[in-house]
TITOR-746852 format. One record per residue (C-alpha): residue number from 1; x, y, z. Coordinates in steps of 0.05 Angstrom, whole numbers, always signed. Layout:
@k=NUM, east=X, north=Y, up=Z
...
//
This chain:
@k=1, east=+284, north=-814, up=+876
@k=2, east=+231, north=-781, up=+912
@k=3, east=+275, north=-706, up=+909
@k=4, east=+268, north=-711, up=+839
@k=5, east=+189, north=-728, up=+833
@k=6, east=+187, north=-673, up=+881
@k=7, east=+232, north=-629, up=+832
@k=8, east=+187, north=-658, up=+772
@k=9, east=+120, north=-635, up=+810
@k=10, east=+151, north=-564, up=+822
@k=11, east=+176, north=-558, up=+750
@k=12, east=+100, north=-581, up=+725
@k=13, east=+67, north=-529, up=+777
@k=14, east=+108, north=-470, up=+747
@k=15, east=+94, north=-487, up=+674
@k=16, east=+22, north=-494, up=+695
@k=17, east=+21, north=-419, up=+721
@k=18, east=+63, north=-398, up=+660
@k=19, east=+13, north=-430, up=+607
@k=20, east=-43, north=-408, up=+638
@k=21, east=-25, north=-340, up=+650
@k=22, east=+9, north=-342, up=+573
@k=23, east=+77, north=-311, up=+609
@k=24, east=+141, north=-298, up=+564
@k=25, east=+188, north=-366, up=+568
@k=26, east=+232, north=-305, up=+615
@k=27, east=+187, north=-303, up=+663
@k=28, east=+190, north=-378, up=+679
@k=29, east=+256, north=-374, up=+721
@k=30, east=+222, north=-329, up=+767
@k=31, east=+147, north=-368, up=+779
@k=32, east=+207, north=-429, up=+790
@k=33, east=+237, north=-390, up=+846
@k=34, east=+170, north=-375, up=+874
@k=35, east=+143, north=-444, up=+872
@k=36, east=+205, north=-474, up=+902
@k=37, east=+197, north=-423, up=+960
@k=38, east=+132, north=-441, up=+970
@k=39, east=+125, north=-518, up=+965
@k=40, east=+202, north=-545, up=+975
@k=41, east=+240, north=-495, up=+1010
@k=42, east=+317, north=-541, up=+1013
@k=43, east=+306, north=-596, up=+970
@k=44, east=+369, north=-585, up=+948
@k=45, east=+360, north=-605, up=+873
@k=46, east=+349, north=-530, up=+846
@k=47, east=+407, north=-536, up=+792
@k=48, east=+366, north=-596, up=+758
@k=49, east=+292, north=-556, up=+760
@k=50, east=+329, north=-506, up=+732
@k=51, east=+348, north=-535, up=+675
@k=52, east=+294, north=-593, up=+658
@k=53, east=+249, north=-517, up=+665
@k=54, east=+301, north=-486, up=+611
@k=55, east=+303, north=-551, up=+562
@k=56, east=+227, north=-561, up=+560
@k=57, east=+224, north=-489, up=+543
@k=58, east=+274, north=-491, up=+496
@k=59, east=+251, north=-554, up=+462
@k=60, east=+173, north=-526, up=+463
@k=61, east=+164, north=-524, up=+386
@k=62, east=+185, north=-589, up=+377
@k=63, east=+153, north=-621, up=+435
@k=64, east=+83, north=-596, up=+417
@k=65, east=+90, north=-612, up=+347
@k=66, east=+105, north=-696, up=+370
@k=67, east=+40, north=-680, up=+419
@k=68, east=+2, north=-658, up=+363
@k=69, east=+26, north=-717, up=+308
@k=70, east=+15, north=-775, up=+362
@k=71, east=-50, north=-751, up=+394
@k=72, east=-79, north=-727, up=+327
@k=73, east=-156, north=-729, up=+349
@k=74, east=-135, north=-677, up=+400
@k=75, east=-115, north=-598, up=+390
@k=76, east=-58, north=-576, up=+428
@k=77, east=-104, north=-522, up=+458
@k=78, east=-161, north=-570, up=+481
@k=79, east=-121, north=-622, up=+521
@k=80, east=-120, north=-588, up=+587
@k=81, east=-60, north=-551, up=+612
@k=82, east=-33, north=-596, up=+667
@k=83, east=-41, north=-655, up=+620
@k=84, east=+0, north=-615, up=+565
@k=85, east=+48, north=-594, up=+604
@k=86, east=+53, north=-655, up=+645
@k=87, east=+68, north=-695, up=+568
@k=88, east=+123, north=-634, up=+561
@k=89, east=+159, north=-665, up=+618
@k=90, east=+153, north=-729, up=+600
@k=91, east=+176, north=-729, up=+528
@k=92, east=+227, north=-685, up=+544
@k=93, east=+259, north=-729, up=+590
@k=94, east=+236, north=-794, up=+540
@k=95, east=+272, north=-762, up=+476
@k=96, east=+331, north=-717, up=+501
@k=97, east=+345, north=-731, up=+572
@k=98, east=+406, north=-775, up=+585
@k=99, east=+379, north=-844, up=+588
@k=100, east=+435, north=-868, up=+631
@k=101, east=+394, north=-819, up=+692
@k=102, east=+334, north=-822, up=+666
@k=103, east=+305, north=-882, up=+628
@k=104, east=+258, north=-891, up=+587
@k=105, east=+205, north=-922, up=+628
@k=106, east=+226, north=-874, up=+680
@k=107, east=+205, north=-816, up=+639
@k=108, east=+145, north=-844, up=+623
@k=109, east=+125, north=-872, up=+695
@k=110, east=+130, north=-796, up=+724
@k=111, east=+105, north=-767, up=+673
@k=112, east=+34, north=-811, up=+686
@k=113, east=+39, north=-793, up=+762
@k=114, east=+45, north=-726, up=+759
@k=115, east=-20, north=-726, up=+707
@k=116, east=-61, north=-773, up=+761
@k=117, east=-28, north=-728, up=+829
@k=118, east=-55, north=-662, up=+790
@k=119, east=-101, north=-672, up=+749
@k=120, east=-142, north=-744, up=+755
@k=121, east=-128, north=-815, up=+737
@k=122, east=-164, north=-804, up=+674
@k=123, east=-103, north=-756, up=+659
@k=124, east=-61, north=-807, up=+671
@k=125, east=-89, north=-852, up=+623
@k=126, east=-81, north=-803, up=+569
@k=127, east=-6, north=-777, up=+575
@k=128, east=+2, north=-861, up=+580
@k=129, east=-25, north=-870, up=+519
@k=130, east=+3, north=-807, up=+481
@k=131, east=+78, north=-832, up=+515
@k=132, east=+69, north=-895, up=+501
@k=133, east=+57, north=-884, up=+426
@k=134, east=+124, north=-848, up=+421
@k=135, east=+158, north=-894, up=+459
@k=136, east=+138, north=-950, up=+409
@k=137, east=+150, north=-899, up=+351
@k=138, east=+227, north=-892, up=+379
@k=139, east=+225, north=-966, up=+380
@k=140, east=+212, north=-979, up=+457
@k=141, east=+282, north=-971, up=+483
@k=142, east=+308, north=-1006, up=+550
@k=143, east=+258, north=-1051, up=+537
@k=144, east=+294, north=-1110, up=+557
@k=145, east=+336, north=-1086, up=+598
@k=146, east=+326, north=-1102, up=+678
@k=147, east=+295, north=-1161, up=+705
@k=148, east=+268, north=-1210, up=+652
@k=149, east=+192, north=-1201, up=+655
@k=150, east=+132, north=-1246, up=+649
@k=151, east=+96, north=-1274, up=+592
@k=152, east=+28, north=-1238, up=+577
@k=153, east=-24, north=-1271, up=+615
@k=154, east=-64, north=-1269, up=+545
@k=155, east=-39, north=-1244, up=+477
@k=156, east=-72, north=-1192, up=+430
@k=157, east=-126, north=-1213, up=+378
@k=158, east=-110, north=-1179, up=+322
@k=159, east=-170, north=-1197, up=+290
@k=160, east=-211, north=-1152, up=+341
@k=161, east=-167, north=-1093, up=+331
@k=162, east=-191, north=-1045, up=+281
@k=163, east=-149, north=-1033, up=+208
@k=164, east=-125, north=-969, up=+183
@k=165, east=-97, north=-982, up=+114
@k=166, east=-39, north=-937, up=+86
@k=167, east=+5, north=-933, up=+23
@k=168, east=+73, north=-913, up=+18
@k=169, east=+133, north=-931, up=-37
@k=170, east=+202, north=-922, up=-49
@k=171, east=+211, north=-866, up=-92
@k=172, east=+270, north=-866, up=-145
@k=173, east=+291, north=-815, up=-201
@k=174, east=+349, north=-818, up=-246
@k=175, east=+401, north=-757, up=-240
@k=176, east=+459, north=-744, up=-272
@k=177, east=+474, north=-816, up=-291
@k=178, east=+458, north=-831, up=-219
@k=179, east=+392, north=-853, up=-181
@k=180, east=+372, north=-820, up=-119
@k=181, east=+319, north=-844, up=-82
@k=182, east=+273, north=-793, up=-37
@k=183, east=+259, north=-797, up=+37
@k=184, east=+232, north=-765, up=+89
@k=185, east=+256, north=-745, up=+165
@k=186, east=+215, north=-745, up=+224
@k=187, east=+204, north=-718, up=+284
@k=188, east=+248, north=-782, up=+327
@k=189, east=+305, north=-781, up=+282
@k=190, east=+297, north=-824, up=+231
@k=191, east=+290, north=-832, up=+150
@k=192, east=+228, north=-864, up=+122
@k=193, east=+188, north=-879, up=+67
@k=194, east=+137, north=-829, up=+56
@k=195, east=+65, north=-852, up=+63
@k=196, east=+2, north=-833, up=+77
@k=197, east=-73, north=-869, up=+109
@k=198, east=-122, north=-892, up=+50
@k=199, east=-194, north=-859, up=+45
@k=200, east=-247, north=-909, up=+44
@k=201, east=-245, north=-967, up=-4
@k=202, east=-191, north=-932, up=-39
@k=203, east=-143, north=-975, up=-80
@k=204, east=-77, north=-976, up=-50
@k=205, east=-47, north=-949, up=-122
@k=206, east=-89, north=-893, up=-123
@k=207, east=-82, north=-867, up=-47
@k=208, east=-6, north=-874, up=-55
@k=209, east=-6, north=-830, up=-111
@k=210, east=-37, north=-777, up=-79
@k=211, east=-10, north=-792, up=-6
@k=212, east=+62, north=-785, up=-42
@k=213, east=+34, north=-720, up=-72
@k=214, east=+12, north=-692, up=-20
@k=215, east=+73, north=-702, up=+34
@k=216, east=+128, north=-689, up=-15
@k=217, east=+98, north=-657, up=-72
@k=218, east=+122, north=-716, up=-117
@k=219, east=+78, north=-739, up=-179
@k=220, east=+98, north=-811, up=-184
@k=221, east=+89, north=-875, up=-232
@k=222, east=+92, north=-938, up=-195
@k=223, east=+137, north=-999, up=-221
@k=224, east=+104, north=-1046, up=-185
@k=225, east=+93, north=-1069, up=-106
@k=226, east=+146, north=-1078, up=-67
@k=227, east=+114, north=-1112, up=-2
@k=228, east=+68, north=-1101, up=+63
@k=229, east=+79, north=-1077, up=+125
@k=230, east=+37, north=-1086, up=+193
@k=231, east=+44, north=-1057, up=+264
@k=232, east=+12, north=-1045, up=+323
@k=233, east=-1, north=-975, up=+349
@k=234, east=-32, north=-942, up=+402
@k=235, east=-70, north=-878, up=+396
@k=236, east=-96, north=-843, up=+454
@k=237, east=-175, north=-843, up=+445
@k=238, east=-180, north=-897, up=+401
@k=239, east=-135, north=-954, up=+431
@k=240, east=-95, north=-995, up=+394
@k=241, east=-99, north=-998, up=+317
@k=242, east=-64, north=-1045, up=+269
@k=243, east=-41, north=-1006, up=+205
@k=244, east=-20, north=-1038, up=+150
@k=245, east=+18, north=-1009, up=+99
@k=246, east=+27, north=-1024, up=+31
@k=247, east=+95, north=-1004, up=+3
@k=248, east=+110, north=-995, up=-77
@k=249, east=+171, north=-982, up=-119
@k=250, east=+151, north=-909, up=-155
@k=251, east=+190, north=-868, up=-205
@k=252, east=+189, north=-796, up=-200
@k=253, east=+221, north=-735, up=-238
@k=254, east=+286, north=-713, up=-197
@k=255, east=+267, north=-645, up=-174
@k=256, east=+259, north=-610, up=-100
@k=257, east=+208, north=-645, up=-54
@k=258, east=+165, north=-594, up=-13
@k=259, east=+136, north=-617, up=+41
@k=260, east=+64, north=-617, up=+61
@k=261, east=+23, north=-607, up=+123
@k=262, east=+25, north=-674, up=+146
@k=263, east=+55, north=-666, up=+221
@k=264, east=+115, north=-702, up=+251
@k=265, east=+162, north=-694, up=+192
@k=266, east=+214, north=-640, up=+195
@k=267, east=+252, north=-657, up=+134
@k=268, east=+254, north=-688, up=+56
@k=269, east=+308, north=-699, up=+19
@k=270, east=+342, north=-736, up=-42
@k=271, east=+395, north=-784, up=-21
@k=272, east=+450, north=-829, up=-77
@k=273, east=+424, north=-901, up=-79
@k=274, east=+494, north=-917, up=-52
@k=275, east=+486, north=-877, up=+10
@k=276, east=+419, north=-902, up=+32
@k=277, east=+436, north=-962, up=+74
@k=278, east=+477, north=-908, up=+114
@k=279, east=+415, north=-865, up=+142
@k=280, east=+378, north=-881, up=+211
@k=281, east=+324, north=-920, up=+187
@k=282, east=+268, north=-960, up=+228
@k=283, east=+283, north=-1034, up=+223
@k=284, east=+223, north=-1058, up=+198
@k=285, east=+232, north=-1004, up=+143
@k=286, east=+307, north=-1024, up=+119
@k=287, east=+286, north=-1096, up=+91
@k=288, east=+224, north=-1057, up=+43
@k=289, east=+287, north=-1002, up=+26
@k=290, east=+335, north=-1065, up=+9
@k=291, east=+286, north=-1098, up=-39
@k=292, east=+270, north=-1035, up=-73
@k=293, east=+352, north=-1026, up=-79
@k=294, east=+363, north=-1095, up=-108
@k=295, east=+300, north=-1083, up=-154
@k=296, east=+336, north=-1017, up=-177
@k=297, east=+406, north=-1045, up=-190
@k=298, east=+370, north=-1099, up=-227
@k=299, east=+332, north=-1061, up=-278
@k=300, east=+383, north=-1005, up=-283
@k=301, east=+452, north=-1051, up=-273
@k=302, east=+486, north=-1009, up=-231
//
């Protein structure tokens, strides 16, 4: 609706003045007031600037810490501040708005236009890309939804993408008669394996080691591999990368995981083998967790 790109474009213009001139989140209400004055005097959708202005506020931590882990080549403080504040909208609206008003690609779409209206259509590119990798991360919802689309007038060689290789494994310790297996929570709401990117020519055993180490603070002994893992993602600068991920089955010492400074996770935590199939889990991740489970019960006959 073109009220609400016009609400949108007030709502970016007044965090604009706020970030730049570093004003207290209570001073927001009133540059809102101002700029709706100014630039849409009676366009009737106050109540809903209001509060997309209060939510991205509210939700600022967070926000900047999923800008941060899916633009990693670029500081929060050197993207430039319409193009930060224009991705504050938009993943606002992608990860807590109510879909059913605003969708996904909705989100997104604005998000892009208001980075190429104020800024430039290199902007635009950017908050596509840096949306776009979330919006595969949360597993691209409403994708099918609407009219069927097209087939790709050419598909992807993988074999010209460039590899990042990772290591991850699903970690187990026995506790009082029981075995608990550890995970970790990130930013979009799931529980995952942990893992981590290989340096180099590094063997996937080692790396995973020290990944493991260094996200959870877990010293591990691996039981053997479990299986791979490949996807597609996009990162802003660099385009799309395939990463391929090798997953073990690793034995641990039950104890309390502390997490490192690796960004986008928000949470570790030991869970009863039973319980696991019960978490929020990415798909692709559940059929790694299941063979590690049977592989468990198997050795442990339980």
């Amino acid at each position: 609706m073109a009220n609400r790109h016009l609400a949108r474009s007030i709502v970016l213009q007044t965090l604009f003045e706020w970030d730049f001139r570093h004003k207290p989140p209570t001073e927001a209400q009133e540059i809102l007031k101002r700029n709706v004055a100014e630039f849409a005097p009676g366009v009737g959708d106050s109540s809903f600037m209001e509060g997309l202005l209060k939510s991205i506020l509210k939700k600022q931590s967070a926000l900047d810490t999923i800008i941060t882990k899916a633009a990693p080549e670029w500081p929060l403080d050197k993207i430039s501040i319409i193009d930060r504040n224009a991705l504050r909208v938009g993943l606002y609206e992608l990860l807590f708005a109510d879909r059913a008003e605003v969708p996904a690609k909705v989100a997104i779409n604005e998000a892009i236009e208001l980075a190429k209206t104020f800024s430039g259509e290199s902007s635009g590119k950017f908050v596509n890309g840096v949306l776009g990798a979330v919006y595969r991360e949360l597993g691209e919802p409403g994708k099918g939804e609407g009219a069927k689309r097209k087939a790709p007038a050419d598909s992807i060689d993988l074999s010209k993408l460039p590899v990042e290789r990772l290591g991850g494994a699903v970690v187990y310790a026995e506790h009082n008669d029981s075995l608990y297996l550890a995970f970790v929570h990130d930013i979009f709401g799931h529980w995952t394996l942990s893992k981590g990117k290989l340096e180099g020519d590094e063997r996937a055993e080692d790396g995973t080691k020290r990944e493991i180490k260094e996200e959870i603070g877990l010293t591990i002994e691996l039981r053997g591999k479990i299986g791979t893992n490949e996807y597609i993602a996009n990162d802003p600068e660099r385009g799309k990368i395939r990463k391929q991920v090798t997953y073990f089955l690793a034995e641990a010492p039950y104890g309390k995981l502390t997490r490192g400074s690796s960004g986008g996770l928000d949470d570790a935590r030991w869970f009863p083998m039973r319980d696991v199939l019960t978490l929020n889990m990415y798909d692709d991740i559940i059929p790694l967790v299941t063979k590690g489970i049977k592989l468990l019960a198997k050795k442990h006959k339980t």
